[in-house]
N, C-alpha and C positions, 0 to 999 in steps of 0.2 A: 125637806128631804126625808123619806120613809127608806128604813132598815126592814132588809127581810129576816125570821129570825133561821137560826140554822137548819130545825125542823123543814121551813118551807123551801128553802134552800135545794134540799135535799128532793124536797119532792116537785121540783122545778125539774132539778136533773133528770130524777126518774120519768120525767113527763114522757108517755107513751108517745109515739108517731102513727098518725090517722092511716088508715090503709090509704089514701091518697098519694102521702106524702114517703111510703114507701115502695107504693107503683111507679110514683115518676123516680124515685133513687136507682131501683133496677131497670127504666126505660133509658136513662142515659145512662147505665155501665154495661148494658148489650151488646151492643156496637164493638166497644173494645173488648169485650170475653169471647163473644164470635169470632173477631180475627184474631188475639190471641189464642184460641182452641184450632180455630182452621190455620190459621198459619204457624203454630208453634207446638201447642201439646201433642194437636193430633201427627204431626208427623215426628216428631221425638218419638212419641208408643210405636209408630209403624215402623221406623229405624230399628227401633231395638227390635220389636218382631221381627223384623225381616232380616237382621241379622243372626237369626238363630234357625232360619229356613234355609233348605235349597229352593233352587228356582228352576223352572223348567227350560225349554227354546224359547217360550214368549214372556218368561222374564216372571211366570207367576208363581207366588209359594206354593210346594208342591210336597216335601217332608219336614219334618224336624230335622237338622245336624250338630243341634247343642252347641259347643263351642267351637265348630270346624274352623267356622269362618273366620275368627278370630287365630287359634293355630295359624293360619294360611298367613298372618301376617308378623310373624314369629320367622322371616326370611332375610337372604342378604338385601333380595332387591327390594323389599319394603323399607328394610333400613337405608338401601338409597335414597329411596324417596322422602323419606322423613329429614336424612341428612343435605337435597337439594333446596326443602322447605325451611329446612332454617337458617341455610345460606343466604335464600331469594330473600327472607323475611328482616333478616337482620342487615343485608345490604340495602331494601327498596326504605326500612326506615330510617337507621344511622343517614345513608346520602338524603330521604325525605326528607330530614328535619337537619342538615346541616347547608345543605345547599340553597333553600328557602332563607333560612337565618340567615345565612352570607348575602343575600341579596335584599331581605328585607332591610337591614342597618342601613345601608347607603339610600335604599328609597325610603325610609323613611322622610328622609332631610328635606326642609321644603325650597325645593330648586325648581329651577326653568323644567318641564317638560317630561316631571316625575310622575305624573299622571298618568300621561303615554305610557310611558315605560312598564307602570305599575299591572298596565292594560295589556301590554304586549305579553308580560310573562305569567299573567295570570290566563292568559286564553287557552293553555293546554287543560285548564278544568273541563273546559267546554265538552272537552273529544271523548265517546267511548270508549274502551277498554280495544274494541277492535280497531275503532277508528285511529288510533293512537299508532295499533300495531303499524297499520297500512303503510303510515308515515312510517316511521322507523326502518319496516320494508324497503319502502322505497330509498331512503336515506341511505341504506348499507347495500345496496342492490350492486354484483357486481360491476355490469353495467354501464354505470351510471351515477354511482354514489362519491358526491363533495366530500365525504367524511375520509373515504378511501384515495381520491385526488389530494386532497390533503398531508397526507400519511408522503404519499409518493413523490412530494415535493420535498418533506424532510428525509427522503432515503427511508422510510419505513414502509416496510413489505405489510400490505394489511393481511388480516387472519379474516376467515372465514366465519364470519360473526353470526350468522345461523347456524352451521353446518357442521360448527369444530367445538370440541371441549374444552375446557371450562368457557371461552366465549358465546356458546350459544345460553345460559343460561344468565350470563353477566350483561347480554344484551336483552332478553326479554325484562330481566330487573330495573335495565335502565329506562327502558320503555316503559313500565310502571311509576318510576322515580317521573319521569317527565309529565306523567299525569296527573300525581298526587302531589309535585310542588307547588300548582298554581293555588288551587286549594289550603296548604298549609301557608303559602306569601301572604295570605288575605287574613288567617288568623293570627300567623306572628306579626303581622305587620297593623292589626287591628290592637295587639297587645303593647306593640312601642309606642305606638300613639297614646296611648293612654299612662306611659310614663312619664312621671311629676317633673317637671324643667327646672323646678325647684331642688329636687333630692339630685338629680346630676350636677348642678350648678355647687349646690353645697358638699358633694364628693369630689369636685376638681379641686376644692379650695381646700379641701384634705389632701388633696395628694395622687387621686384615684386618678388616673388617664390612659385614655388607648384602652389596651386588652384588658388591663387590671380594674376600670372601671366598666367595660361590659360584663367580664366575669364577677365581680363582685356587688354591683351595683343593678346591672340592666337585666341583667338571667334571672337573680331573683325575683324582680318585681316581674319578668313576664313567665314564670315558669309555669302558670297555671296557664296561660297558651301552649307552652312546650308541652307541656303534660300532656292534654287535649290533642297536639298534634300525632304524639307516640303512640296513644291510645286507637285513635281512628286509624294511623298507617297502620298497626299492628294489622288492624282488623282487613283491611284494604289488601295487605300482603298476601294474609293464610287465604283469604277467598278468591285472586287472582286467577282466573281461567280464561279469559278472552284472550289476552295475551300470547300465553302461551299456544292456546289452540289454534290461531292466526301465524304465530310468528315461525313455528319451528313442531308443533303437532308430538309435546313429548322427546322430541329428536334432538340430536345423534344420539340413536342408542339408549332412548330411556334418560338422559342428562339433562333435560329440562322439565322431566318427570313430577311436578308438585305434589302436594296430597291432594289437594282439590282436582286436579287432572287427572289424576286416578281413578279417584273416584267419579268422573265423569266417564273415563274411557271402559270402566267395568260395567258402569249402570247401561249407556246408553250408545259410547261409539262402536263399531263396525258389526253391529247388532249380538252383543255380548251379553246384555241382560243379564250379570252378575248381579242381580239387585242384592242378595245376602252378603258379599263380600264386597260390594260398596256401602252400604249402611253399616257395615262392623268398621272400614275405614272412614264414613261418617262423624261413627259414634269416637274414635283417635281423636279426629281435628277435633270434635266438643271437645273432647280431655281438654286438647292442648288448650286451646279458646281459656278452657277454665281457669288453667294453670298460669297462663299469661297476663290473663287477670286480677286473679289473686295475688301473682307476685308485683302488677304493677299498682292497683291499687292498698294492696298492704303494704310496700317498700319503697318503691320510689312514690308513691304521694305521700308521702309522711317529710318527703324534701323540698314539698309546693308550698310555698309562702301566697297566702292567698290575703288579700288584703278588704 
């Protein structure tokens, strides 16, 4: 066995890289710095540009307005909108990740025809963001709709579930919740599977059962699932626009109003080409993104037992 001594040591590290071998380093990180530049830097620069312009009728920057476009959202109905978005955001994830969970515990269990099961409630992943809506449409359609038959056999007069407030935005949420559960079943339920039969078996013989041993025993070993599910609904909530644009178009009255809608209806619907005052409420949702971020990776993952 031969010893190098430190000197050569040292000039191993420093060993230079052939121009070859720094050609092919930069030929595979291309690829990813071209689509991160084209899909990310360069439209971040253009956002902030174009939040600082006006726009003409076809939507093109046209003067400087400094901080106009930002003032403009210093309003009541902005802060609607901000306050429908953290309605829609904090009801599509709380029922995303408890309504999953509730269903994942029992299918976990290995029984007759949990398979199926597991199959049937995981297919709303499948649907589009509009496809989703259609359903729901049709499902609440006056019409025609079981949900509303339903109601009128217990003597309950149904509301107007697109049409009327606070229900039209409590239904396009829940038509989000029906598309991001299947999705979240598959990972809590990928995360129970993977708890030790062992660490439950020796928590009953302590004492732990029912509730006391999912909250104390089964949460934390899958909380790095949990985590993972709050994180992507987060993200799934604030970007939601198919939905709404399908289900109810902003309506009644601006109450179904998102940020992401807004900024879709300023940029591009009824040919409004507000590009400056949708990029300024752009560059908002980044905020938020950020801040949602930060507070869920600084705060609550510091309560993820990760094993």
């Amino acid at each position: 066995m031969s010893f190098a001594l430190p000197s050569e040591r040292r000039a191993q590290r420093r060993r230079r890289y052939s121009a070859r071998e720094i050609a092919l380093g930069v030929a595979f990180c291309v690829p990813a710095l071209a689509g991160l530049g084209t899909f990310v830097i360069f439209p971040l620069f253009q956002a902030v540009f174009l939040s600082t312009r006006g726009t003409d009728i076809n939507g093109n920057p046209s003067r400087s307005v400094g901080a106009a476009n930002f003032a403009e959202l210093f309003t009541p109905a902005f802060g609607e909108v901000l306050l429908h978005t953290l309605v829609f955001t904090v009801f599509v994830v709380v029922a995303g990740l408890v309504l999953p969970l509730a269903l994942a515990v029992p299918l976990a269990q290995r029984l007759p025809g949990m398979r199926l099961l597991r199959t049937l409630f995981t297919l709303p992943f499948a649907y589009s963001a509009s496809a989703s809506a259609v359903v729901w449409l049709l499902m609440l359609d006056p019409s025609m709709s079981p949900v509303n038959w339903l109601l009128r056999l217990a003597g309950i007069a149904s509301p107007g579930w697109t049409t009327e407030s606070p229900w039209a935005l409590l239904t396009v949420a829940w038509a989000t919740v029906w598309v991001v559960a299947g999705f979240n079943l598959l990972v809590l339920g990928a995360g129970l599977a993977g708890v030790d039969d062992e660490v439950l078996e020796a928590a009953r013989l302590d004492g732990a059962t029912g509730m006391r041993n999912f909250v104390s025993v089964v949460l934390p070993m899958i909380s790095p699932s949990v985590f993972f599910v709050v994180v992507t609904t987060t993200l799934t909530a604030l970007q939601a626009l198919g939905q709404v644009q399908v289900m109810t178009d902003g309506g009644p009255n601006g109450s179904t109003s998102t940020l992401v809608f807004a900024i879709f209806h300023n940029a591009f619907e009824n040919g409004n080409n507000d590009y400056g005052l949708a990029s300024a409420q752009g560059l908002v949702l980044l905020l938020m993104g950020i801040v949602l971020a930060a507070i869920q990776f600084g705060v609550v993952e510091r309560r993820v037992h990760y094993r």
